[in-house]
DRENFIPA-199134 format. One line per 4 residues: number of its first residue (from 1); for each residue x, y, z of C-alpha. Coordinates in nm, 3 decimals, padded with zeros to 5 digits. Layout:
NUM = X,Y,Z  ...
REM end
This chain:
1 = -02.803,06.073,07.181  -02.493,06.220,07.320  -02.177,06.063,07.314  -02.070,05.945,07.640
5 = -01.784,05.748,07.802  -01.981,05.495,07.968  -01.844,05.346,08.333  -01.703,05.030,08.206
9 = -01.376,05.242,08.006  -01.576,05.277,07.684  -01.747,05.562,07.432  -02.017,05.522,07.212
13 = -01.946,05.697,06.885  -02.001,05.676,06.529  -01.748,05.580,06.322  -01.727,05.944,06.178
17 = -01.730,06.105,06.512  -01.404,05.839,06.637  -01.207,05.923,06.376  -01.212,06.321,06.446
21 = -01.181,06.239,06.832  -00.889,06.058,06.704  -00.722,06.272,06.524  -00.779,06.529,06.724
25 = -00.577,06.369,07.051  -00.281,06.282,06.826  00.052,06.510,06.913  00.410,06.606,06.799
29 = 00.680,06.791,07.007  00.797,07.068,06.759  01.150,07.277,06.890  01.028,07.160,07.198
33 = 00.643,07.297,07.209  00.365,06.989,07.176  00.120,07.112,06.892  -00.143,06.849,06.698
37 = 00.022,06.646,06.421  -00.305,06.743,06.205  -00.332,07.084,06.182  -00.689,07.009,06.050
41 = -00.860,06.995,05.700  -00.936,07.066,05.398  -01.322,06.989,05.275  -01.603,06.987,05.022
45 = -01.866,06.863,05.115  -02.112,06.660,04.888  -02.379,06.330,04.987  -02.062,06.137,05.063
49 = -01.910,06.280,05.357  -02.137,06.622,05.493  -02.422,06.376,05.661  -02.184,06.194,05.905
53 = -01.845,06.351,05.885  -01.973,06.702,05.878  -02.158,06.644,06.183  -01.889,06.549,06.364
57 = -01.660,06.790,06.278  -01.912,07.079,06.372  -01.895,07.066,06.754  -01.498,07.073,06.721
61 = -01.466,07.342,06.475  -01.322,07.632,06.658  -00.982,07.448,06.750  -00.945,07.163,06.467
65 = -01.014,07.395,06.174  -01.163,07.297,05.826  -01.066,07.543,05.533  -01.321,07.527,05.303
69 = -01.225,07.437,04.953  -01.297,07.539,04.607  -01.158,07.196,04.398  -01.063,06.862,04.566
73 = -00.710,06.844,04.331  -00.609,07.216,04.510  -00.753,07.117,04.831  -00.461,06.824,04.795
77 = -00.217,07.091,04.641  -00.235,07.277,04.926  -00.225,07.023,05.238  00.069,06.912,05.050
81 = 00.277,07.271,05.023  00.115,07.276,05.443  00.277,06.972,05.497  00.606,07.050,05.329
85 = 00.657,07.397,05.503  00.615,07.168,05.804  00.906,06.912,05.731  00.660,06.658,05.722
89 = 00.640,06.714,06.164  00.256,06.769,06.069  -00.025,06.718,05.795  -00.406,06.813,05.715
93 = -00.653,06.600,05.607  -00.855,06.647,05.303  -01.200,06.528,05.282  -01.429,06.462,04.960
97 = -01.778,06.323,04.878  -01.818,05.966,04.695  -01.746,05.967,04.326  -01.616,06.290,04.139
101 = -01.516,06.453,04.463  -01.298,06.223,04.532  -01.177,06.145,04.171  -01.048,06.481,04.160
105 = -00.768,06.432,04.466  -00.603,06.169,04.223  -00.358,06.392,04.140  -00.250,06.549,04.477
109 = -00.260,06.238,04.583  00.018,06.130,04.324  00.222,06.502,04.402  00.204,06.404,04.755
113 = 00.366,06.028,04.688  00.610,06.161,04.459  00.725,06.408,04.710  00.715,06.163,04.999
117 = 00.430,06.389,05.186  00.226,06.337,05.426  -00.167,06.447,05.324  -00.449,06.229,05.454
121 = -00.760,06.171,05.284  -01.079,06.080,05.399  -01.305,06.026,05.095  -01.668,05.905,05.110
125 = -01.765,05.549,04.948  -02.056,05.362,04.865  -02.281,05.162,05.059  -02.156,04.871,05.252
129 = -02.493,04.700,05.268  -02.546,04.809,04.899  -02.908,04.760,04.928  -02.952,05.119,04.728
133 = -02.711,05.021,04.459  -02.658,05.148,04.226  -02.614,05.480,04.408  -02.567,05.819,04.223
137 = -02.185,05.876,04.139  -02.158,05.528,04.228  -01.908,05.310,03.879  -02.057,05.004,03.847
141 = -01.753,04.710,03.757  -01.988,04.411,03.601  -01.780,04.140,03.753  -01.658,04.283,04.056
145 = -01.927,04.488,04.298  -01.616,04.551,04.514  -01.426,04.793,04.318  -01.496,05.156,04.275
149 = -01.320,05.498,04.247  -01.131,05.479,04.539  -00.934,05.152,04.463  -00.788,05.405,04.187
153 = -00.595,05.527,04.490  -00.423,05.216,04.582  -00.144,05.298,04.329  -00.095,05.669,04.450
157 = -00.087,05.632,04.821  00.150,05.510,05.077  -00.109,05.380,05.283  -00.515,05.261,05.185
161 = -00.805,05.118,05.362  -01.173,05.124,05.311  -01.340,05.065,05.664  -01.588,04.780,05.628
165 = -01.684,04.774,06.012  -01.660,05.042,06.316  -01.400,04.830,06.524  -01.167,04.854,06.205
169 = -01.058,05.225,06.242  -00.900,05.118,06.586  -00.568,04.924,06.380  -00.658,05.146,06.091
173 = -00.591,05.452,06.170  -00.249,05.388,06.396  -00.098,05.244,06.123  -00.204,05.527,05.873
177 = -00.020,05.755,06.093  00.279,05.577,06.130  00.301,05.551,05.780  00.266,05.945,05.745
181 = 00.517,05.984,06.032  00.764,05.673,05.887  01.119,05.897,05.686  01.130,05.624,05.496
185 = 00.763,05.535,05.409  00.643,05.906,05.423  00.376,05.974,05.178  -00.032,06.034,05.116
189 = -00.276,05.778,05.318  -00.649,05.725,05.178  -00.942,05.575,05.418  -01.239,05.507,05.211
193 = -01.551,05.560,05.448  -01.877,05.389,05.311  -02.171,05.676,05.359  -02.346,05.396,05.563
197 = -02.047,05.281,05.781  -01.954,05.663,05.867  -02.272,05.687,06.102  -02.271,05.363,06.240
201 = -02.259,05.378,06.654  -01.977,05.155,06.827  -01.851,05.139,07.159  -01.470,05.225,07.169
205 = -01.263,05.152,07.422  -01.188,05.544,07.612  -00.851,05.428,07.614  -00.782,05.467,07.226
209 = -00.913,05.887,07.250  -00.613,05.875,07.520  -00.394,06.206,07.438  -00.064,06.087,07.277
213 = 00.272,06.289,07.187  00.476,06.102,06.891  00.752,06.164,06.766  00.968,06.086,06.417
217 = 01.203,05.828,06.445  01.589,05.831,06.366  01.738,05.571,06.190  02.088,05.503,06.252
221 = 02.322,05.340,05.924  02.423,04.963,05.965  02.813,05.045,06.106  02.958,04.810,05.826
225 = 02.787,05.033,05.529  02.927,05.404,05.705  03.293,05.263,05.739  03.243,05.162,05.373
229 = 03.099,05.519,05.262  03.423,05.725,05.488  03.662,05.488,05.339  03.535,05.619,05.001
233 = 03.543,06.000,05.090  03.914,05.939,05.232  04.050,05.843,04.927  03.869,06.050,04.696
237 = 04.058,06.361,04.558  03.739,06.547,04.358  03.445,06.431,04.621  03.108,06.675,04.614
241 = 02.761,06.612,04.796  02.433,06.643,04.618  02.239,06.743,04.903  01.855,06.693,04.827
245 = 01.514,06.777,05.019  01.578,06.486,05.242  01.821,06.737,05.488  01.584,06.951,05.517
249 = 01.303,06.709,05.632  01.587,06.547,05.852  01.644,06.907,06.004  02.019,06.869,05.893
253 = 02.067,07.158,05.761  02.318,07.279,06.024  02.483,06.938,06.024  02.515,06.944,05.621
257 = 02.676,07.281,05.619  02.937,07.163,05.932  03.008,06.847,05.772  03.133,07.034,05.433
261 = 03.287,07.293,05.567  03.488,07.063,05.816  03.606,06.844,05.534  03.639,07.106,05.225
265 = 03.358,06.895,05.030  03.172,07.134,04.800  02.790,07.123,04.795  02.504,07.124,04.508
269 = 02.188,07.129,04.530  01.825,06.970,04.412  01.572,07.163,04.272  01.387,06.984,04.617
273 = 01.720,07.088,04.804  01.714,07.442,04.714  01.767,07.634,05.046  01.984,07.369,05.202
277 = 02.238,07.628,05.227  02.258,08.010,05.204  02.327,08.188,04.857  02.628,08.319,04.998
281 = 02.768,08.012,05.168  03.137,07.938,05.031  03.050,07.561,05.005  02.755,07.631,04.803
285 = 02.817,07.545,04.408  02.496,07.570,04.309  02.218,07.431,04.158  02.270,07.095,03.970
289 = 02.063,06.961,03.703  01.901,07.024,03.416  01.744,07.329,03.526  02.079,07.376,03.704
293 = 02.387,07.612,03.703  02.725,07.596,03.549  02.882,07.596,03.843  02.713,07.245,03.983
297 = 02.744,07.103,03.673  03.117,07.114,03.603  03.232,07.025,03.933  02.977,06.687,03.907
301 = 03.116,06.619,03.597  03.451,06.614,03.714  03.353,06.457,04.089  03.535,06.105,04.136
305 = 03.309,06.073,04.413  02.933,06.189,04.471  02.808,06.144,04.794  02.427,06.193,04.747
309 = 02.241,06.346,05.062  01.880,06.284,05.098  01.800,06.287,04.706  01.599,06.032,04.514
313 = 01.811,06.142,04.214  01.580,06.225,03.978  01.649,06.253,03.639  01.672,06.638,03.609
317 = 01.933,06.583,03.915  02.136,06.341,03.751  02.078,06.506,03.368  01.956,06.202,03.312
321 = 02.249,05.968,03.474  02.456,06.187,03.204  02.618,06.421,03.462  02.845,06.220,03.673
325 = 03.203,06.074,03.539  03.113,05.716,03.444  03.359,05.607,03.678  03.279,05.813,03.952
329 = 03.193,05.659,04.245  02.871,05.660,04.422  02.793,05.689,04.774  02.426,05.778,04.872
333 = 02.261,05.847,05.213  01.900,05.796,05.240  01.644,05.679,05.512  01.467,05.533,05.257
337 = 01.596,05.198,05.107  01.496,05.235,04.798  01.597,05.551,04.692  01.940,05.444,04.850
341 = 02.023,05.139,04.669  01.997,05.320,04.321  02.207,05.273,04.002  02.480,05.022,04.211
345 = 02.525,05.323,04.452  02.730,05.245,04.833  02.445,05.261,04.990  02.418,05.438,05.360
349 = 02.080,05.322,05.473  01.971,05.605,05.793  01.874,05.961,05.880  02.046,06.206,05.694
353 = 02.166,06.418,06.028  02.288,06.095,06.245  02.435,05.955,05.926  02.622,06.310,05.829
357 = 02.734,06.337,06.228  02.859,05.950,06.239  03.068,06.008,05.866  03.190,06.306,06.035
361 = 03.356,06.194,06.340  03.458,05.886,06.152  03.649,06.140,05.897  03.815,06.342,06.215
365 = 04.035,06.627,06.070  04.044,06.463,05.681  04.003,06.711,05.435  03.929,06.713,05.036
369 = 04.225,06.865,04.883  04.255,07.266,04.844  04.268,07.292,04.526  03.945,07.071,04.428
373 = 03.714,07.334,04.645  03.899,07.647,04.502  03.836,07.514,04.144  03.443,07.469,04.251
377 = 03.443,07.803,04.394  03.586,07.967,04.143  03.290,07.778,03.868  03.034,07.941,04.172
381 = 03.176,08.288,04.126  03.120,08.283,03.709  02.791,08.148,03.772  02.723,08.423,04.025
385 = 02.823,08.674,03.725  02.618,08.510,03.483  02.278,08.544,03.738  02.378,08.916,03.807
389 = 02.370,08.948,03.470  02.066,08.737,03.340  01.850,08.854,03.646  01.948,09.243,03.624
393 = 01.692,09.482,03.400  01.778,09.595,03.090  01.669,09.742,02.767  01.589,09.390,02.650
397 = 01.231,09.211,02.675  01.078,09.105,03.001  01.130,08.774,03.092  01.145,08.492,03.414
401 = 01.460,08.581,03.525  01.436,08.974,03.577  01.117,08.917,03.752  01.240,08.676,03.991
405 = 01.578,08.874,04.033  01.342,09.175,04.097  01.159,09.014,04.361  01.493,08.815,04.479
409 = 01.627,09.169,04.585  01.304,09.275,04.803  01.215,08.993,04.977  01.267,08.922,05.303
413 = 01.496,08.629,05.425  01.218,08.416,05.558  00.994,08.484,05.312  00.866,08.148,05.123
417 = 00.839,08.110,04.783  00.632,07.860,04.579  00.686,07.786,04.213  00.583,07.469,03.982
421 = 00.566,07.301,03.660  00.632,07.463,03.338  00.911,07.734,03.250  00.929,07.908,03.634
425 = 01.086,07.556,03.845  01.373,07.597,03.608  01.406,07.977,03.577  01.336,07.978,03.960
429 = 01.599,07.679,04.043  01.852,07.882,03.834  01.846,08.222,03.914  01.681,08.264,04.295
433 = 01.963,08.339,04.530  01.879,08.185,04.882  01.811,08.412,05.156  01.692,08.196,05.441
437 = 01.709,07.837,05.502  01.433,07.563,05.379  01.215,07.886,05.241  01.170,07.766,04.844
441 = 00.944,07.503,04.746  00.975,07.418,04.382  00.710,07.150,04.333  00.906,06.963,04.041
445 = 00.884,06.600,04.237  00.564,06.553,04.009  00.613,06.889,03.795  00.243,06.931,03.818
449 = 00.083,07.256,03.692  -00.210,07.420,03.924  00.012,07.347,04.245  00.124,07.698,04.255
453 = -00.139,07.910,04.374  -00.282,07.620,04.579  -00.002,07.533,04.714  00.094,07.876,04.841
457 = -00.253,07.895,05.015  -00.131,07.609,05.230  00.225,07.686,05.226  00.069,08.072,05.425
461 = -00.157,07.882,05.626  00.142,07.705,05.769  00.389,07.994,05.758  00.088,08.202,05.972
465 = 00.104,07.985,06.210  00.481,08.038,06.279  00.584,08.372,06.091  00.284,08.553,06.027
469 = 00.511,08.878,05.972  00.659,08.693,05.685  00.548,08.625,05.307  00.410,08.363,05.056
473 = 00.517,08.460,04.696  00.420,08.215,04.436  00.520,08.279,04.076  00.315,08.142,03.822
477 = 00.277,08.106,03.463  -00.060,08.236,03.268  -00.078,07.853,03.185  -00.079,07.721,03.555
481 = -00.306,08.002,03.632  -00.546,07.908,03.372  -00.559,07.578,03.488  -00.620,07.624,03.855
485 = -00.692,07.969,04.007  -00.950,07.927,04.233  -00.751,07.989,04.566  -00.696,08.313,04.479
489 = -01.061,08.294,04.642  -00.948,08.083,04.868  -00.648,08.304,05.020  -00.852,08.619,04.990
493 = -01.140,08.460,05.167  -00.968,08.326,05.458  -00.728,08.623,05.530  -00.438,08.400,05.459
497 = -00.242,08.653,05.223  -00.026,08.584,04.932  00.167,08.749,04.664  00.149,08.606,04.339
501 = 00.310,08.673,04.039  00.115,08.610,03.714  00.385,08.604,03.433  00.193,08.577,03.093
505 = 00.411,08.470,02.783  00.055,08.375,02.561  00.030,07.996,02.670  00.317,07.741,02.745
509 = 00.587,07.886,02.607  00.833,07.601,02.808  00.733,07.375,02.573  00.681,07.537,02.251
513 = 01.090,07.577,02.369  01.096,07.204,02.413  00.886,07.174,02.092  01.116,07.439,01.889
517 = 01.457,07.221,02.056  01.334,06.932,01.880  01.335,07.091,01.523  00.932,07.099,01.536
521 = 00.759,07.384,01.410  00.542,07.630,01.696  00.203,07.471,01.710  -00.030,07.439,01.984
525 = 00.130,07.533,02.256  00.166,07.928,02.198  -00.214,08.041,02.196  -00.112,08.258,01.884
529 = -00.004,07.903,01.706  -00.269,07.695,01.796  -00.517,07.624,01.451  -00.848,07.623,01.648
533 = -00.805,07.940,01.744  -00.927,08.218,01.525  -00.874,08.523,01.680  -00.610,08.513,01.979
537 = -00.667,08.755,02.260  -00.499,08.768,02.605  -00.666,08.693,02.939  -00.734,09.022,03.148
541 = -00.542,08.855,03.460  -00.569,09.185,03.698  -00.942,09.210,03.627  -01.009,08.830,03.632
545 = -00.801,08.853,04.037  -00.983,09.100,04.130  -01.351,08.921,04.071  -01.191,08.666,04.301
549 = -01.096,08.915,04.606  -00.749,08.984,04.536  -00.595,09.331,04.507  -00.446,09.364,04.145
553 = -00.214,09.558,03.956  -00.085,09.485,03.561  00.313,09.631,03.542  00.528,09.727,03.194
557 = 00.845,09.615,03.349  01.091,09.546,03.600  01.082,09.907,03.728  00.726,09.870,03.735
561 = 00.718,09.509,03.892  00.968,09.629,04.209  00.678,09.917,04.266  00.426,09.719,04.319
565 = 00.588,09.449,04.505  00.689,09.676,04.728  00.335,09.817,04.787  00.222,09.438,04.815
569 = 00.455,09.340,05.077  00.295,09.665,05.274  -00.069,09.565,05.198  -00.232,09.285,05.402
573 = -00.480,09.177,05.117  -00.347,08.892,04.891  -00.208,09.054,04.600  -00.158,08.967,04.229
577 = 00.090,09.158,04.002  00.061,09.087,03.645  00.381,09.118,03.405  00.427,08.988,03.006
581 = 00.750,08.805,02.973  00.858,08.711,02.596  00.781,08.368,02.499  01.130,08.351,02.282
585 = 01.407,08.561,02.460  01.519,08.574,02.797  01.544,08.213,02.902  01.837,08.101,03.097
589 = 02.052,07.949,02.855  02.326,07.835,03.079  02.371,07.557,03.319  02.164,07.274,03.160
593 = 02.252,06.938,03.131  02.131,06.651,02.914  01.837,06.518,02.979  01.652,06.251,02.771
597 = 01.331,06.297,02.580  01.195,06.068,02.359  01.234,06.211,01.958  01.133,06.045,01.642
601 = 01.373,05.835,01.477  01.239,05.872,01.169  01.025,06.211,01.037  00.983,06.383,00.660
605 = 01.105,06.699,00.858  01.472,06.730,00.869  01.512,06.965,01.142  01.364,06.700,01.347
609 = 01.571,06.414,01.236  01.858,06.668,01.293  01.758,06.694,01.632  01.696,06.360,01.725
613 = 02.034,06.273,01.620  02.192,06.573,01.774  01.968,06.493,02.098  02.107,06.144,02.085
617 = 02.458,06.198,02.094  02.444,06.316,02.437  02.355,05.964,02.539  02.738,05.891,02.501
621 = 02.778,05.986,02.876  02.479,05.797,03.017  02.576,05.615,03.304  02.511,05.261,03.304
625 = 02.305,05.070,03.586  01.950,05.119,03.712
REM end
């Protein structure tokens, strides 16, 4: 039977078949073009979802695409990296089969809440009727027939259902979108579809398939909390704004960079804020952070007041709440309530862009003294000497930094680049200098390894959409690699082009640094120091890319490396160039701040009770409050 819309307003449909029609007639104004909020999906297939969803996305599959995936936990990677090249203005779906399938999105679907990204997921279930339970892949709880696999999402997603009847997906899925669409409540939403309930027929009101254009809400400050947030930047004589990945997802770039210039306020940056502003903008500091810069650093520690833009102030922002004056005040402007009201913060509750425009105009001509922004400048410029120097090849061993300063120098300003967990975020926070606006993604919200690769799949299927001309360089450690390579496939399979760098120090080398820090001998991390392994040998990256469909080249050197990026950026095949960076030298050894890890108190080594107690003395400058 073919659906039809019947002459008293309504269409029968199944369940499966609604929600696709659905989706499908949802829309977004974008720089003033109307385009789909879901760009479409990623999918495996499996018993759980190919019977009834796969039939209904068939008919539709020339103009609401499904990417075919390789593992669920990329598929999530990637509609995240799609989502945040997007601003969070659109999102994919991701859909898996019942059991394992879906088990395996649990962890894109805690990247995605961590970052405050949209991804949807619709994941098959078992049998509402449950006459055929148990059902393969089906985890039977003794005292509770209810719960299953998918309630493990409850704690990782903004928004969860499991549809238990056909009329349900009509106040279902609204509210899942306005949760994906919310500033403040942004994040991953999970509809559990019982493999019975999906083909189930219903007659829908034609109304509810009705094409609608959305749009992202601004929320203005309460008037009473922005007087109290100017008063504070009036009388403060060392004032500095953390600006964090909440401008850019407000589209306040512009409005950031006005703001600070009008009122001599210098500006650092998140590792999720990285591209708010231009290397070369005069009100740019730097990096702060941990895995930040000098530069930042010193002129936080010496801020009387930080006004915090858009940040959730994570601890390798805040160094732990050890970077900040204890007595410096704190003034923080968030959409999101939460993230506002942290650690006794003035909190300025709105959109980052009205809220910058309204503390503007309230501040009229008021300016942070001369002197405070020449000292901050004047910290940039060493820290500027220091990258030129750290980045720049030598007759010293390979490592992080040359590479990325290699590829800094030939990119292209709108190029995007994609980097994750382990040693790159850090190395890539410290030493990229910004080109173009909003065009780094550092996954570090959830610091999770395998995002990389996956994540610049979707980053390129976004950035094709708008600059095809342009570039998706991921960097990427032989660890992350290890762990999730499979959309090297993926990329080369689609013709969605990417250049990635595999840089192979023999394991995870970050933390046998970490491990080293902490006065513990090398072991297990290295692949040379781990005791189960006999005989090391290295991975043959270039020949192990190539079985997957990329074009792939193994370098010496920088000299080598700036070759063949140069012939990638000319080839239109996804390409992977392989380099060896040392494990031991070459890290960036500037610009860190404290940042707490938990050390034994008590050990028969005494390098590491030496290091606990040296690591604890930093904990003199935590700042108190939660």
């Amino acid at each position: 039977m073919t659906p039809t819309e019947s002459s008293n307003g309504v269409i029968r449909l199944t369940v499966a078949q609604a929600i696709v029609k659905w989706l499908m007639a949802q829309w977004i104004v974008i720089d003033g073009v109307e385009t789909r909020i879901c760009g479409g999906g990623f999918g495996i297939f499996g018993h759980g979802n190919v019977p009834c969803l796969g039939e209904a996305l068939y008919p539709v599959r020339d103009e609401f695409p499904l990417y075919r995936g390789q593992n669920e936990q990329s598929m999530g990677f990637a509609a995240a990296a799609y989502a945040k090249y997007h601003l969070r203005q659109r999102f994919m779906f991701c859909t898996a089969s019942a059991g394992p399938g879906t088990a395996n999105l649990l962890t894109a679907a805690a990247l995605a809440h961590a970052n405050r990204l949209p991804i949807l997921m619709l994941c098959g279930d078992t049998f509402i009727t449950r006459l055929p339970d148990p059902v393969l892949q089906q985890l039977e709880h003794f005292g509770n027939p209810t719960l299953g696999v998918n309630d493990a999402f409850k704690s990782v997603t903004r928004f969860w259902d499991r549809i238990t009847h056909p009329a349900q997906i009509l106040q279902s899925l609204p509210a899942t979108l306005a949760t994906m669409l919310d500033p403040a409540d942004c994040g991953p939403a999970f509809i559990g579809l019982p493999q019975d309930l999906q083909g189930w027929a219903y007659d829908y009101p034609a109304t509810f398939f009705a094409r609608r254009v959305h749009h992202i809400r601004r929320q203005s400050a309460d008037e009473t909390d922005l007087a109290a947030a100017v008063q504070a930047l009036r009388t403060a004589q060392r004032p500095v704004i953390i600006a964090g990945g909440g401008v850019q997802y407000s589209r306040a770039t512009a409005e950031l960079q006005a703001f600070a210039a009008a009122h001599a306020i210098p500006v650092v940056e998140t590792i999720a804020g990285r591209a708010n502003l231009l290397a070369t903008d005069p009100l740019n500091i730097g990096p702060i952070g941990v895995t930040g810069s000098d530069s930042a650093n010193a002129v936080a520690a010496a801020a009387d007041l930080i006004l915090a833009v858009g940040t959730r102030l994570q601890d390798f922002t805040t160094g732990s709440w050890t970077a900040f004056a204890p007595d410096a005040k704190l003034v923080t402007l968030n959409v999101g309530r939460h993230d506002a009201a942290k650690h006794m913060a003035l909190a300025v509750v709105g959109d980052a862009k009205l809220g910058l425009l309204a503390m503007g105009k309230a501040l009229g001509s008021h300016k942070a003294p001369a002197a405070w922004l020449a000292q901050a400048q004047a910290h940039r410029r060493d820290w500027d000497a220091y990258v030129a120097a750290n980045t720049a090849p030598g007759n010293r061993p390979n490592s992080y930094a040359q590479a990325i300063g290699t590829v800094n120098a030939l990119c292209h300003p709108r190029d995007r680049i994609v980097a994750a967990a382990g040693g790159l975020p850090a190395e890539v926070t410290a030493n990229w200098r910004t080109l173009g606006l909003g065009t780094v993604d550092v996954e570090f919200g959830f610091s999770c390894m395998g995002y990389e690769i996956a994540g610049g799949w979707g980053a390129r299927i976004a950035q094709s959409e708008q600059e095809p001309d342009r570039d998706t360089v991921v960097f990427v450690g032989d660890g992350s690699y290890l762990l999730m390579n499979s959309d090297i496939y993926s990329a080369a399979l689609t013709g969605k082009k990417l250049i990635i760098l595999v840089l192979d120090n023999g394991g995870f080398a970050v933390i046998n640094k970490l491990q080293n820090n902490t006065g513990q001998p090398s072991f297990n991390n290295l692949i040379k120091d781990s005791p189960t392994v006999p005989e090391p040998f290295s991975v043959d990256f270039e020949a192990h890319a190539r079985a997957l469909g990329a074009e792939a080249q193994t370098v010496a050197n920088p000299a080598e490396l700036a070759e063949a990026f140069t012939r990638a950026k000319a080839a239109n095949r996804t390409q992977v160039i392989v380099m060896q960076v040392d494990p031991y030298e070459g890290w960036t050894t500037q610009g860190h701040a404290w940042w707490e890890v938990g050390t034994p108190q008590i050990s028969s080594n005494p390098q590491v009770t030496k290091a606990h107690e040296d690591w604890e003395s930093g904990r003199a400058n935590q700042r108190p409050g939660v």
